[in-house]
N, C-alpha and C positions, 0 to 999 in steps of 0.2 A: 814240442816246438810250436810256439804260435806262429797260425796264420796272417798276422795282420801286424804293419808294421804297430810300435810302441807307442802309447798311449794313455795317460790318469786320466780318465774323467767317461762321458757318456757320450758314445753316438749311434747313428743310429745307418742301418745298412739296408736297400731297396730289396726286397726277396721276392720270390713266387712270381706269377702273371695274374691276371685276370682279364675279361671279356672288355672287347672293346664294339662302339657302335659303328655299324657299316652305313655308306652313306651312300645315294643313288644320285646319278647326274640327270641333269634335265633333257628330258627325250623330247620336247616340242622344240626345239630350236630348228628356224626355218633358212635352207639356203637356196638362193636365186641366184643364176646365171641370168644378168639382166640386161639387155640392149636399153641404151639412156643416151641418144643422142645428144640432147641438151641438158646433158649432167655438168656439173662445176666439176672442172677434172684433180681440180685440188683437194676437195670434200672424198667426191668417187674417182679414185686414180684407175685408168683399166689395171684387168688382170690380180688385183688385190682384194683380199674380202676386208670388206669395212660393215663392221657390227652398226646396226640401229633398231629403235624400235618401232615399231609400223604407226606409232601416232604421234613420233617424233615432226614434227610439222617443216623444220628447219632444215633437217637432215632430207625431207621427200621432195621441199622448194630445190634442194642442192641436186635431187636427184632427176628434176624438171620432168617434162611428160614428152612421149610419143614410143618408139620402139613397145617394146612390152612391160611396159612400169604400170598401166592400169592394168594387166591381168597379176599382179604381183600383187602391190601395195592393195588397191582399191579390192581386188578379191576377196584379200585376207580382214580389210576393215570388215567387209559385209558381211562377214560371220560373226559380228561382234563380238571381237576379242581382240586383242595387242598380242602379239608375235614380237620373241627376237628374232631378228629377220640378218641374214648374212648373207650383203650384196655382193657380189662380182661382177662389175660393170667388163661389159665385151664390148668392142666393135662393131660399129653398122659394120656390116661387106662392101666391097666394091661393088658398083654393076647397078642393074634392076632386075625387079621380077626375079624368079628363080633363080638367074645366077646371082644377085646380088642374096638370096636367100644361103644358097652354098656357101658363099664364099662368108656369109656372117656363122655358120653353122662352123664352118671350118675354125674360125675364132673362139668358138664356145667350146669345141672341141680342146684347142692349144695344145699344151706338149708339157711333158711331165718332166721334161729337161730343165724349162726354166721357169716352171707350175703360173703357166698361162691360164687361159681358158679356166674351165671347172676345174682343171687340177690346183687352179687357187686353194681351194678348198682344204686341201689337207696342209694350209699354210694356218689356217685360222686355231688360236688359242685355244677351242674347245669344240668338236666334231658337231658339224651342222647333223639334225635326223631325219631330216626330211628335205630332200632337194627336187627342186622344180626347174624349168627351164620350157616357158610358156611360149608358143609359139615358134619354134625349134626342135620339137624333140616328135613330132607328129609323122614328116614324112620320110617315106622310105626313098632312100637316092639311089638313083642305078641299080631299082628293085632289088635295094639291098636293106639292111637295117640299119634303122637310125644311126649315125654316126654318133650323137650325142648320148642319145640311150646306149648303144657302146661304149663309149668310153667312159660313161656313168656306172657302169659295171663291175672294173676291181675298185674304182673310186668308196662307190658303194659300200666294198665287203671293206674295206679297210676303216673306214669312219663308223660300220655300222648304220646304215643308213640306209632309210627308205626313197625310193626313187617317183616320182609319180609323175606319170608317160602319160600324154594325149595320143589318144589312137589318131588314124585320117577319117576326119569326121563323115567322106561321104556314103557309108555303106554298112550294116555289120556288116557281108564281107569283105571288105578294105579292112576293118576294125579285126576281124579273123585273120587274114594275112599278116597285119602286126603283130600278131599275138604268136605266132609262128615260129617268129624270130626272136621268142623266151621262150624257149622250152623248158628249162631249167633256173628260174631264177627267185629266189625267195625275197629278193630287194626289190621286186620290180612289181608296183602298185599299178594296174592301168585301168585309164577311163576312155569312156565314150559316152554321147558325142558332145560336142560344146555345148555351150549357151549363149543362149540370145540375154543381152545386156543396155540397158542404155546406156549411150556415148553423147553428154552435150543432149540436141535433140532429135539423135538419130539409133533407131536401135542395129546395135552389132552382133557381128558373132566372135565370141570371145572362148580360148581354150581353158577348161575345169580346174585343170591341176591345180592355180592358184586357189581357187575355192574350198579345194578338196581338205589341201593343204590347212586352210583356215579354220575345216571343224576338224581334222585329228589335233591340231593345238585344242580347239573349244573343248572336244571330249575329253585329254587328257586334263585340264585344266579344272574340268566337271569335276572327276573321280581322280583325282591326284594320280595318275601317270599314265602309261602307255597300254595298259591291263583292257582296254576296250576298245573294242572296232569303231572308228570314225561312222561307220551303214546308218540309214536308218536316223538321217538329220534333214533338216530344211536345208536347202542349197539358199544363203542369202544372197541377195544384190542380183535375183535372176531372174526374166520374165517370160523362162521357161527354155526349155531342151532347144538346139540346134535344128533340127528335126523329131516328130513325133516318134517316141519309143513305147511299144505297147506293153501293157502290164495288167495282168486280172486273178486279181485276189482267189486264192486255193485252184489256179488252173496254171500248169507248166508251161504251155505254149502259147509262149509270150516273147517278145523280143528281150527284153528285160529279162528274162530267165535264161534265154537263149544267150545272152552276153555273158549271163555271170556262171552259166557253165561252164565257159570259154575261160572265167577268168578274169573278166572284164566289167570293173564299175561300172554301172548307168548310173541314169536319173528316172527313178521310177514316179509314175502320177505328175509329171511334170518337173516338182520343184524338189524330190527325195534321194540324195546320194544311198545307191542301193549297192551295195558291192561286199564282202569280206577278204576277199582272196588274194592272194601273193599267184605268179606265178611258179612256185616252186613244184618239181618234179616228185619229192617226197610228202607223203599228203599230211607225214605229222607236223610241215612247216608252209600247209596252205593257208593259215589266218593272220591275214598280216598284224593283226593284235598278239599272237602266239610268236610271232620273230622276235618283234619288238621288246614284250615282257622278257626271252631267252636273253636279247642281246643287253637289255636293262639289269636282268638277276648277273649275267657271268660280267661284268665292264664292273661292276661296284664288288665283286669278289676279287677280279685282276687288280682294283686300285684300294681295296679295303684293308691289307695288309702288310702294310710298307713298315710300320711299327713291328712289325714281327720280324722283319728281312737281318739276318745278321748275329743276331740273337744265340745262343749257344744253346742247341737240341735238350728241349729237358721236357721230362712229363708233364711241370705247368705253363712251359711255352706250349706243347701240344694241344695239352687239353683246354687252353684259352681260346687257341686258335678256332677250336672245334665247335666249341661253347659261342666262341663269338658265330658263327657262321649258321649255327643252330638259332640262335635268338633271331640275327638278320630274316633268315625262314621263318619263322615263328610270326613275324612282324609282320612281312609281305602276305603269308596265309590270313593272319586275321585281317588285315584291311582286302583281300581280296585279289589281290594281284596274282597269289598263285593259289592251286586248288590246296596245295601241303608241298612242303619239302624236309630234306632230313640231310644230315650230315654225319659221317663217321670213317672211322681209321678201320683200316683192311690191311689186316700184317701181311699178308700174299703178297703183295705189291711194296711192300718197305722191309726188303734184305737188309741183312744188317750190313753190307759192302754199301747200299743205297745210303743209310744214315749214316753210316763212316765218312761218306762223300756229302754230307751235307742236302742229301736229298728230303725233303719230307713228302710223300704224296698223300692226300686226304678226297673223299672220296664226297659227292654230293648227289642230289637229284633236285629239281622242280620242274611242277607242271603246270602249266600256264593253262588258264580256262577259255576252252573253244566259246567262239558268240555260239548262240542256240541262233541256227539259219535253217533249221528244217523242222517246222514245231506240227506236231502229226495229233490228232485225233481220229479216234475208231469210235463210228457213232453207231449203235446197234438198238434196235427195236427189244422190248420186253413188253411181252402182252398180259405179264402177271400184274401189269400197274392197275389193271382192269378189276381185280378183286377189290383196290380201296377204292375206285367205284361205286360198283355192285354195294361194299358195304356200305356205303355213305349210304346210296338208296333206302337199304333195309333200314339203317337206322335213321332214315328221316322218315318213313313208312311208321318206325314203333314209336316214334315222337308224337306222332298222327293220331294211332290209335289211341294212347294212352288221353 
């Protein structure tokens, strides 16, 4: 009995799978919780993230200056690069001085009820990776932790995204006490201490993050994605640290080493963002290059197989799937992004009640490459160099007599 309804003539029927390519989202996209008093509130509405690019000229006149809009836009120019930048215009606060400081922090904070504040953020089209929030996110209120840096916290794990914290610039231990209140957290980028910057014709002190922000876009942009630590650039647009941080080449006791013990980017030699580190409590997710590359490889495996979804369990749906996921690895190892990775099916784990239910589970690895932050040489004396010497002598002796 034929399969297929009646039919004279030729056609032609889709059979088998094959590999298809996995694609990766862009990890530099920059998002700012921004005070803009004299913003167009039509252009930047509060509470909403409105996408622009940092050398859109029309979009930063609409975004006007004072609050924290030169440690944002003007930071990220001076690392010479364009950023897509996701603004969230907040609220001055009421008040002055510290309270008008709280009650604007309180704002940036918002409520995830009606995604105020930074909970903007999970309203935007495509997850910002890096969020700053300059000038707000430094002090600890009621010797408690940041309220911002808190609530930037599951904001964080849900986007995927790197956070990057200004410590309280007067002290490393001010800078140690913030650091306190991460004890666990592999989102959480922090720097010390600001920089001094000119303003007009007056030099300021202005909070890093923006800056910071500016070379992980430059580096990823260098090396096409996220596979290398921002450490180890010029800080542009700066005329040097907040206050003096010490640093001396092949010696540990140093303030600069003392920070990033802790956990905590400096500025090393004045003008060198020096740092690798996440807070996190598990040390195989201390480089914040190492999160980023994890959370860049598993987001384009999550979003890489929708073409598969649906599809009826069959050997060459599996083995495309597998195939595809193996070349993705393949790709990423040769350009460098991961040291290797590898993909395959583990029958333990796929009961056949599992595939009766539509389960498929597939199994992976990758490993993201640590920066090299500890490069050691062992210098040792050999007094046998003395023989080619001695020889040289003899034989410039028989050069002599001959």
């Amino acid at each position: 009995m034929p399969t297929t309804d009646y039919f004279h003539g030729t056609r032609v029927f889709k059979e088998g799978e094959t590999t298809r390519p996995i694609s990766v989202d862009d990890y530099s996209t920059v998002g700012a919780a921004v005070v803009a008093p004299n913003a167009d509130p039509d252009v930047f509405p509060e509470d909403v993230v409105t996408t622009i690019f940092t050398n859109d000229a029309d979009a930063r006149a609409a975004l006007g200056t004072g609050g924290n809009v030169d440690a944002v836009l003007d930071a990220i120019d001076d690392q010479g690069v364009v950023a897509e930048l996701q603004v969230v215009r907040v609220a001055l606060g009421a008040g002055t001085g510290q309270t008008q400081i709280e009650n604007t922090i309180a704002n940036i904070v918002g409520s995830g009820a009606d995604y105020s504040g930074v909970h903007a953020f999970k309203q935007a089209s495509k997850p910002a990776k890096l969020i700053i929030v300059p000038g707000y996110d430094s002090q600890r209120i009621s010797n408690g932790k940041n309220p911002v840096a808190a609530e930037l916290e599951g904001i964080c794990t849900r986007l995927k995204a790197i956070k990057l914290l200004n410590t309280p610039d007067s002290s490393k231990e001010a800078a140690e006490t913030y650091r306190e209140d991460f004890p666990n957290d592999l989102r959480a980028y922090l720097l010390h201490p600001s920089a001094k910057v000119l303003s007009g014709a007056s030099i300021v002190t202005q909070p890093i993050s923006g800056r910071a922000a500016g070379l992980f876009v430059k580096r990823d942009k260098e090396v096409g994605g996220p596979h290398e630590s921002p450490s180890n650039q010029t800080i542009g647009g700066i005329v040097g640290p907040s206050r003096p941080i010490s640093y001396y080449a092949g010696e540990p006791d140093s303030e600069a080493n003392w920070l990033n013990q802790r956990r905590i980017a400096t500025i090393k030699n004045g003008f060198i963002l020096w740092g690798n580190e996440t807070c996190a409590l598990d040390p195989l997710d201390r480089f914040v290059n190492v999160v980023r590359v994890q959370d860049m490889v598993d987001d384009a495996v999550i979003k890489g197989f929708d073409w598969a979804m649906d599809k009826n369990l069959s050997v060459p749906l599996g083995t495309a799937i597998i195939q595809s996921l193996q070349s993705f690895l393949d790709e990423l190892t040769a350009k460098g992004a991961i040291l290797g990775g590898r993909a395959w099916f583990q029958r333990d784990l796929n009961s056949n009640e599992s595939l009766a239910s539509g389960v498929l589970r597939l199994e992976y690895d990758r490993e993201p490459p640590a920066p090299l932050q500890d490069l050691q040489f062992g210098a040792r004396r050999n007094l046998t160099y003395y023989a080619t010497l001695a020889d040289g002598i003899l034989q410039s002796l028989d050069r002599v007599d001959v």
